[in-house]
C-alpha positions as CSV (number, residue, x, y, z in Angstrom):
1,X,-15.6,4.3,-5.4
2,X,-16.1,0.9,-3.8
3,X,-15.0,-0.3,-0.4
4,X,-13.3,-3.4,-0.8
5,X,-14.5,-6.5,2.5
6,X,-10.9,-7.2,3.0
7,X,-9.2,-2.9,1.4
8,X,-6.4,-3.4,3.9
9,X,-5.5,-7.0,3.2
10,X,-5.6,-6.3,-0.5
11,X,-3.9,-2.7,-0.1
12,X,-1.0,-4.7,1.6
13,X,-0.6,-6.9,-0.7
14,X,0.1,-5.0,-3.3
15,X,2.3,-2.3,-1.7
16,X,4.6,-5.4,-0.8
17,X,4.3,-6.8,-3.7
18,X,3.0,-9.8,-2.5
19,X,-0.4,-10.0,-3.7
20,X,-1.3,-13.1,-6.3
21,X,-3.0,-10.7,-8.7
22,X,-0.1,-8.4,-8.9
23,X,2.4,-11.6,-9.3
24,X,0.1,-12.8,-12.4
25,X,0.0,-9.6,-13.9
26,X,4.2,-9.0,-13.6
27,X,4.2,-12.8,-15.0
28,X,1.8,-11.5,-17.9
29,X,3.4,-8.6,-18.8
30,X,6.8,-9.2,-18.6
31,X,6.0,-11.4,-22.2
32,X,5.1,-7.8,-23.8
33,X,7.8,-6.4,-25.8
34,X,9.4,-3.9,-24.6
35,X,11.9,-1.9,-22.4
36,X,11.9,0.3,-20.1
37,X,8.7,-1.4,-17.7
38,X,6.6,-0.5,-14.5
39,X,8.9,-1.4,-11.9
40,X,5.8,-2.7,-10.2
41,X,3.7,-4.7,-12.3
42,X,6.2,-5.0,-15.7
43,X,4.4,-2.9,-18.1
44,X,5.8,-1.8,-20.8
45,X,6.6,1.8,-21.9
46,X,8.1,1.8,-25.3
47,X,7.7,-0.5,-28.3
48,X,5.2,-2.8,-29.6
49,X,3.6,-3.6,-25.8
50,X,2.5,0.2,-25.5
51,X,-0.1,0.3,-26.7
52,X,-1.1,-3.0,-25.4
53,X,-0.9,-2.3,-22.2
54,X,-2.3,1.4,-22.8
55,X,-5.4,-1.3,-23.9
56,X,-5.0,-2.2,-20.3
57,X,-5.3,1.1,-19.0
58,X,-1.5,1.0,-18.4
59,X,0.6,4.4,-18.9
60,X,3.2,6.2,-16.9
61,X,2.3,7.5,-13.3
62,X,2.4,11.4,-13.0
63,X,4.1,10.7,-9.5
64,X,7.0,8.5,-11.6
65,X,7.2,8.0,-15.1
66,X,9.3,4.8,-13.8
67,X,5.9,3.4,-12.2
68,X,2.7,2.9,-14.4
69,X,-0.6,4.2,-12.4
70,X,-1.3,1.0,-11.1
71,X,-1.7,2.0,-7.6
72,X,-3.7,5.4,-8.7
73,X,-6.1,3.4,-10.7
74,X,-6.4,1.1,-7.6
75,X,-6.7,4.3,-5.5
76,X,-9.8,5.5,-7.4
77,X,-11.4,2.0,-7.6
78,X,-11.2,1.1,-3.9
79,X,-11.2,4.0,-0.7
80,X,-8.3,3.0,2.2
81,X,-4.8,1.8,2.6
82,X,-2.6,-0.8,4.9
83,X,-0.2,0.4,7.4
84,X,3.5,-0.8,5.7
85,X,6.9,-0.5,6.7
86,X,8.1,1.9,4.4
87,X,10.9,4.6,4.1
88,X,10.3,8.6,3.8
89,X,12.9,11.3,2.3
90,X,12.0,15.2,2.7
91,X,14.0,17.6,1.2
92,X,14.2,21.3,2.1
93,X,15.7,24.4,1.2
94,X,17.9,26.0,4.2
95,X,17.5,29.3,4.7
96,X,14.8,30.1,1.6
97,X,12.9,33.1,3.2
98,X,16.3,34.8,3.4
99,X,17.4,34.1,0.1
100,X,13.9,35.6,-1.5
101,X,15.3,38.4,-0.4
102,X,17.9,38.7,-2.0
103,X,16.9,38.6,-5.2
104,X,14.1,38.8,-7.6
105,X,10.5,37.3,-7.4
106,X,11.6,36.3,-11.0
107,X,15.5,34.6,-10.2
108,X,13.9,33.0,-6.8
109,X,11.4,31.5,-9.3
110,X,14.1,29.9,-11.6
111,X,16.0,28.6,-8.4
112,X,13.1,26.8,-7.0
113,X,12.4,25.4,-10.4
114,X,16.1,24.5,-10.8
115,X,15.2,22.6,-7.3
116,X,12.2,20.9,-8.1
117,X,13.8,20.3,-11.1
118,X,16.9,18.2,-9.7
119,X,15.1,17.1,-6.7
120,X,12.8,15.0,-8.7
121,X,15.3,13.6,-11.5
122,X,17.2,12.4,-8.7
123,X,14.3,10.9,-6.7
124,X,12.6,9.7,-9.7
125,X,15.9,7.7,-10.6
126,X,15.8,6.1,-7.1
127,X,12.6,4.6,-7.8
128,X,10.7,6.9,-4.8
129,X,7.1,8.0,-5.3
130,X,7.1,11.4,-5.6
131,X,4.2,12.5,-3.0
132,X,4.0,16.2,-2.8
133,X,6.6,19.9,-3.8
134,X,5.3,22.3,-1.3
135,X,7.2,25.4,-0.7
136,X,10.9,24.9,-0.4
137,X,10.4,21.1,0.2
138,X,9.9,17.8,-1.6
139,X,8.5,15.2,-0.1
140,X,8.9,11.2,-1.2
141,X,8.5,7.6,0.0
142,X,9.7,4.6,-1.0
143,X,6.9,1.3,-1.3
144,X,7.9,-1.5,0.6
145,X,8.1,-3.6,-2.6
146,X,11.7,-2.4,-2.9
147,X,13.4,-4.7,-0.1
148,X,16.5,-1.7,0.2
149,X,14.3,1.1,0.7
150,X,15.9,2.4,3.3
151,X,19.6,2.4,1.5
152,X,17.7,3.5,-1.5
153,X,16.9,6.7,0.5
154,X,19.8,7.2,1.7
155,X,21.9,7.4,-2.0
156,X,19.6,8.9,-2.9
157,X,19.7,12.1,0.0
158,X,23.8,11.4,-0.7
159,X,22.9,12.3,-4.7
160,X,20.8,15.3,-3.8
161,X,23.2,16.8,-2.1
162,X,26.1,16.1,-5.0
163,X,23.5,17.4,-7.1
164,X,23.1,21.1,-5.4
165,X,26.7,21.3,-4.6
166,X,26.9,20.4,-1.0
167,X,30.5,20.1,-0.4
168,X,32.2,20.8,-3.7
169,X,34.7,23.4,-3.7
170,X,32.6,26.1,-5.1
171,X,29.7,26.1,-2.2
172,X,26.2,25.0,-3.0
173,X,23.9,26.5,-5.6
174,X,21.2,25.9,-3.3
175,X,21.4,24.8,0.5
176,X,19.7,22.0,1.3
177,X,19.2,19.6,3.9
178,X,17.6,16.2,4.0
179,X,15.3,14.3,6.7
180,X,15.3,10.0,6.0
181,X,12.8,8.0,8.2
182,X,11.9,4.2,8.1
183,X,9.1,3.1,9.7
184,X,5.8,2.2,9.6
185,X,2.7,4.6,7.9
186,X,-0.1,4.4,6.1
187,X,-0.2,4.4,2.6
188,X,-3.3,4.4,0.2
189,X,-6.5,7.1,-0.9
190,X,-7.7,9.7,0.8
191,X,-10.7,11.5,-0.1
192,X,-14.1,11.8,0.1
193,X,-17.0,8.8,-0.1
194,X,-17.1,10.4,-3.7
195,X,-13.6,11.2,-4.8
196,X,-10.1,10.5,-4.0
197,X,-8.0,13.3,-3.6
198,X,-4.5,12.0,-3.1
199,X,-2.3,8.2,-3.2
200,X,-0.3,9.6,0.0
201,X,1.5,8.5,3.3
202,X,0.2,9.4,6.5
203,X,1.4,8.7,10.3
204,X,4.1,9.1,13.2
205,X,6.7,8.6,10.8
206,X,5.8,10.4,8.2
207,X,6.0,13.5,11.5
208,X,8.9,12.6,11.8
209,X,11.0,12.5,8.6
210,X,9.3,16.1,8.6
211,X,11.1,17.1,12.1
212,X,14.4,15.5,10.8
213,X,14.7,17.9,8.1
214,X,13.6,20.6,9.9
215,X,16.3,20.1,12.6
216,X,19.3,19.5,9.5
217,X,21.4,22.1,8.5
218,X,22.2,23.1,5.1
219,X,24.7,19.8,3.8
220,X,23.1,17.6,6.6
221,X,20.9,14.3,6.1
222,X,19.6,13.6,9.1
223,X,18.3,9.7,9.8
224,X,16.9,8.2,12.5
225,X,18.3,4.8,13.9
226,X,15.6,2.8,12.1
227,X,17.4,4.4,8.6
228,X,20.7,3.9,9.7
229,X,20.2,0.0,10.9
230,X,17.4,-1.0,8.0
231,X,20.7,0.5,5.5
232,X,22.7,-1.2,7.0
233,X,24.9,1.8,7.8
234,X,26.7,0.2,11.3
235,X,30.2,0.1,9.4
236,X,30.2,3.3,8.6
237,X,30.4,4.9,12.2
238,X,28.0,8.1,11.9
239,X,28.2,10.6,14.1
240,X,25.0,10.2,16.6
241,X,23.1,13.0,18.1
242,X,20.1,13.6,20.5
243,X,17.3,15.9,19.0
244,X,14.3,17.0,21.2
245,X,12.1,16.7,18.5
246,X,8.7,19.0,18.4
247,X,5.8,17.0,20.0
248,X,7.7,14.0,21.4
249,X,8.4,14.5,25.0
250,X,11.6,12.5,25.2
251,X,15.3,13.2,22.6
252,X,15.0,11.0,20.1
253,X,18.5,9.3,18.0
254,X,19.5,10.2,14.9
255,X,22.6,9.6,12.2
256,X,24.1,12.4,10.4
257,X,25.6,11.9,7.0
258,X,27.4,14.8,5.0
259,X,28.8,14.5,1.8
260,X,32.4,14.8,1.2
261,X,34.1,17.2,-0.6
């Protein structure tokens, strides 16, 4: 794995979609036939530019079959990352220690899997980068190459909780709550000199989207103010509250959105 001179420049670049090499490529590819494409780079999934672009080293990313593993390949090529404005969404089963009790090793098994199950579609359909299903949680971020990644976060926390039944009439299958967080993190490979071990997020924010869903309750997406503004949420009037969040001296802001019945 090679250390690029200018890693953070070029890791920058093409997280924003900025970078001249990625723009050629998109330009390139976009003439392949056909639908559906990378929504990064335009390669092609289906048709007759498969298995041209599989020529390219082009196929779907295990992270999001909506993204090609463009930034993985990238990842194992060159070590290192650029600090980016990006947007984070954690997911998290309320109450799960509880609710393994109360049943089977076997039927909390199919629940979580239902979970994981949903939790990605839904994430995966929002165009986020699916970074990491530990425990009771999901974890996801949204590259700063989609210019709404903040309201894509947040309709996408608003479809998870339609998806597990959070306010319907019937209860929720599964209670969840939801921590949103825009800001800026680092994003790029981790690893050894030798190997790269994970294309990840790492940073304040990311610390943060993690103490916003610890502090929601089951049916609660909790944002912070940078969400809320960057989503351009003002009209909708949120209720605000101060959280003394764990490791930060001062309260810190956040929106609370629920879904409606």
């Amino acid at each position: 794995m090679e250390t690029h001179p200018d890693a953070e420049e070029m890791w920058r670049a093409e997280l924003t979609g900025k970078s001249p090499r990625l723009r050629h490529l998109r330009l390139w590819l976009k003439l392949l036939p056909s639908e559906p494409r990378c929504k990064l780079c335009n390669a092609p999934f289906h048709g007759l530019g498969r298995p041209i672009a599989a020529i390219l080293g082009r196929q779907r990313s295990r992270k999001n079959p909506r993204f090609c593993n463009y930034c993985e390949t990238i990842a194992r090529i060159y070590r290192g990352g650029a600090e980016v404005e990006l947007t984070l969404l954690f997911v998290d089963v309320r109450g799960s220690t509880t609710l393994a009790e109360r049943v089977t090793p076997s039927e909390f098994s199919r629940l979580m899997n239902r979970f994981y199950d949903v939790a990605t579609r839904v994430l995966i359909d929002s165009d986020a980068w699916i970074d990491k299903l530990v425990g009771d949680e999901v974890i996801a971020f949204y590259l700063p190459f989609l210019e709404d990644h903040a309201a894509r976060a947040v309709r996408a926390g608003q479809e998870l909780m339609r998806a597990t039944g959070q306010g319907g009439p019937g209860g929720p299958w599964i209670p969840v709550g939801i921590g949103i967080q825009t800001g800026t993190a680092f994003v790029g490979a981790i690893g050894s000199a030798e190997t790269v071990t994970d294309f990840t997020a790492l940073g304040d924010a990311v610390n943060v989207a993690a103490r916003l869903v610890s502090a929601a309750a089951a049916g609660e997406i909790l944002m912070s103010e940078a969400t809320y503004a960057a989503a351009d949420l003002a009209g909708e009037n949120l209720e605000r509250r101060e959280l003394t969040l764990k490791g930060r001296t001062e309260s810190v802001g956040v929106r609370v959105l629920r879904v409606a019945p």
